[in-house]
C-alpha positions in Angstrom: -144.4 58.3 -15.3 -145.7 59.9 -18.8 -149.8 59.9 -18.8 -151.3 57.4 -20.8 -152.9 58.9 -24.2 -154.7 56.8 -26.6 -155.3 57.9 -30.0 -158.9 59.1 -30.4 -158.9 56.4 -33.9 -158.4 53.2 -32.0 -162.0 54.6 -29.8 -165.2 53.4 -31.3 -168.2 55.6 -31.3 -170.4 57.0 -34.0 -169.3 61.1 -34.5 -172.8 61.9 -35.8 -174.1 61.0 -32.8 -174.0 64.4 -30.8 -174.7 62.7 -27.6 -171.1 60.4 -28.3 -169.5 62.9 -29.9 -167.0 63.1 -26.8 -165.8 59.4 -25.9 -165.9 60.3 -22.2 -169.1 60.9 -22.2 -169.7 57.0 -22.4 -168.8 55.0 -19.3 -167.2 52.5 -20.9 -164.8 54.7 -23.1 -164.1 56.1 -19.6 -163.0 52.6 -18.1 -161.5 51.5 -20.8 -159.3 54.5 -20.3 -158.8 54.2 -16.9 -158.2 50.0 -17.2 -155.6 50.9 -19.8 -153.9 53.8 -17.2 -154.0 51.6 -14.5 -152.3 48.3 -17.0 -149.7 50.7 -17.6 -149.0 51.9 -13.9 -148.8 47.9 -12.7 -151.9 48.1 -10.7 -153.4 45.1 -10.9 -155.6 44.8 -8.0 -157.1 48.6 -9.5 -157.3 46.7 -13.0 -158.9 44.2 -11.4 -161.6 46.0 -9.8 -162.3 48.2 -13.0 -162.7 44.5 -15.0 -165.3 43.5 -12.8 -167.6 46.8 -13.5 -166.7 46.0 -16.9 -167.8 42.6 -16.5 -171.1 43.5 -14.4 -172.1 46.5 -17.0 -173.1 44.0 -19.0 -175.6 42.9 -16.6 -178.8 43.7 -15.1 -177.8 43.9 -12.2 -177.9 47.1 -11.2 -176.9 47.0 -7.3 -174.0 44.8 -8.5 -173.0 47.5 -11.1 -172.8 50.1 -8.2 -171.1 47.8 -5.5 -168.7 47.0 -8.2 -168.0 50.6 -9.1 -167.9 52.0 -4.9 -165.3 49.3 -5.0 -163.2 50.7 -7.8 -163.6 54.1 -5.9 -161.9 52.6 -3.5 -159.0 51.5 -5.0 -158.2 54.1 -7.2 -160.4 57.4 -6.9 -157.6 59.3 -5.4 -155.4 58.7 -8.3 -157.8 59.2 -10.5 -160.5 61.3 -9.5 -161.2 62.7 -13.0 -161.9 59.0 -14.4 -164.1 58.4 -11.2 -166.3 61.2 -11.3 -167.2 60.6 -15.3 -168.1 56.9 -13.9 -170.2 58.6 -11.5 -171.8 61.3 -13.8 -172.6 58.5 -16.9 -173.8 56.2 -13.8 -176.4 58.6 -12.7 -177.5 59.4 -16.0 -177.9 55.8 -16.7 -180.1 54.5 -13.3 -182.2 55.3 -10.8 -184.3 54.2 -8.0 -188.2 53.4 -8.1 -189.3 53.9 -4.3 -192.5 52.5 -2.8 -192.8 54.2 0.5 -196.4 51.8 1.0 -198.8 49.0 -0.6 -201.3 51.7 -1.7 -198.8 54.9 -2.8 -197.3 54.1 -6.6 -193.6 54.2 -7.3 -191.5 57.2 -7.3 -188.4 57.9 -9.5 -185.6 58.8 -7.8 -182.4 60.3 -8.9 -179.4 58.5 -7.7 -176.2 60.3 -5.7 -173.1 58.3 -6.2 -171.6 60.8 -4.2 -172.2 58.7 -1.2 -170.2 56.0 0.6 -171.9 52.8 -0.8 -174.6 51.5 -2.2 -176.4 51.6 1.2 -175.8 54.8 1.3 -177.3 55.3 -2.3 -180.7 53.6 -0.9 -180.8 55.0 2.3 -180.9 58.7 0.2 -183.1 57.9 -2.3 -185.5 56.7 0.6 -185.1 59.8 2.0 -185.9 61.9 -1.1 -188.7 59.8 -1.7 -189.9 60.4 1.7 -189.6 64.3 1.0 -188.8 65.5 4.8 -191.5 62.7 6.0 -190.4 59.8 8.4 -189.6 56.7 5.9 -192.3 53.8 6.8 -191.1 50.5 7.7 -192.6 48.8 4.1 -191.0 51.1 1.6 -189.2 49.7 -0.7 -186.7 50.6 -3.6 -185.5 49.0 -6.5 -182.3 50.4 -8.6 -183.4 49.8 -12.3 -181.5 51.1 -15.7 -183.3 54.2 -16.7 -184.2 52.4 -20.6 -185.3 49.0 -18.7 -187.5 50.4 -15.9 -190.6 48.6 -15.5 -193.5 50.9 -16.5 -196.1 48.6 -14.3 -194.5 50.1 -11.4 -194.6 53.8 -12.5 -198.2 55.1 -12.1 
C-alpha cells in the first residue's frame, strides 16, 4: 500500500509562528495524520482509538488523555512508531506531574516519561523522581496537570 501524503495546504497552522512552523511538531497535526493513515489502511479499531485521544485532548483530563494515548500505543505503535513517538514527545512537552511526597513538603514538578507501560507506570516514576533515591512515604501524592493550567497554589 502507497503511504499516505497530505498536502502541507489543506494543514492549518500559523508559519510565523517558529514554534509551528513544522506541523508535527503539534500533537494534533500528528494524529490527524496518523487517523487519516490508519482511515486509509481500514483500521478502524486503530482509528478508533486515535478519535478518542482526539476527543479527550479537548479535555482536562489529563490521566484520561494519557490512558487514551497508552491505548493507541497499543493498537498501532508498531506500525507506526514514528507517529507514536511525536504523540509522546508533544505529550511530555505539554504535562507533568505535581508530587506531594507529605502534608508539610510543597509540590514538586515532575517531568513525565511516556516511555513507560501505562499511566501507572507514568506515576509510579514520577513518584520515584520526586522521591530522589528516598523511600516514597505512604501520603504522597501526584496530580498530572497541563503545563499552561497548573495550579500555582500548589507550587511553592
Amino acid at each position: 500500500m502507497k503511504p499516505l501524503f497530505v498536502p502541507p495546504s489543506t494543514l492549518s497552522f500559523d508559519p510565523s509562528d517558529t514554534a509551528a512552523a513544522c506541523p508535527l511538531n503539534t500533537g494534533c497535526a500528528v494524529l490527524d495524520q496518523l487517523m487519516a493513515a490508519l482511515a486509509a489502511e481500514g483500521d478502524l479499531e486503530g482509528l478508533d482509538a486515535a478519535l478518542d485521544l482526539r476527543l479527550a485532548l479537548a479535555t482536562d483530563e489529563t490521566e484520561t488523555i494519557l490512558g487514551q494515548y497508552f491505548q493507541l500505543r497499543g493498537r498501532v505503535g508498531e506500525r507506526h512508531y514514528l507517529a507514536c513517538y511525536r504523540l509522546r514527545r508533544w505529550l511530555e512537552g505539554q504535562y507533568s506531574a505535581l508530587v506531594t511526597l507529605s502534608r508539610v513538603s510543597p509540590a514538586c514538578e515532575v517531568g513525565l516519561h511516556l516511555d513507560a507501560a501505562g499511566v501507572q507506570a507514568v506515576c509510579a516514576r514520577c513518584l520515584a523522581d520526586a522521591a530522589n533515591g528516598r523511600s516514597i512515604p505512604a501520603g504522597a501524592r501526584i496530580q498530572l496537570v497541563r503545563l499552561a493550567a497548573r495550579p500555582e497554589s500548589m507550587l511553592a
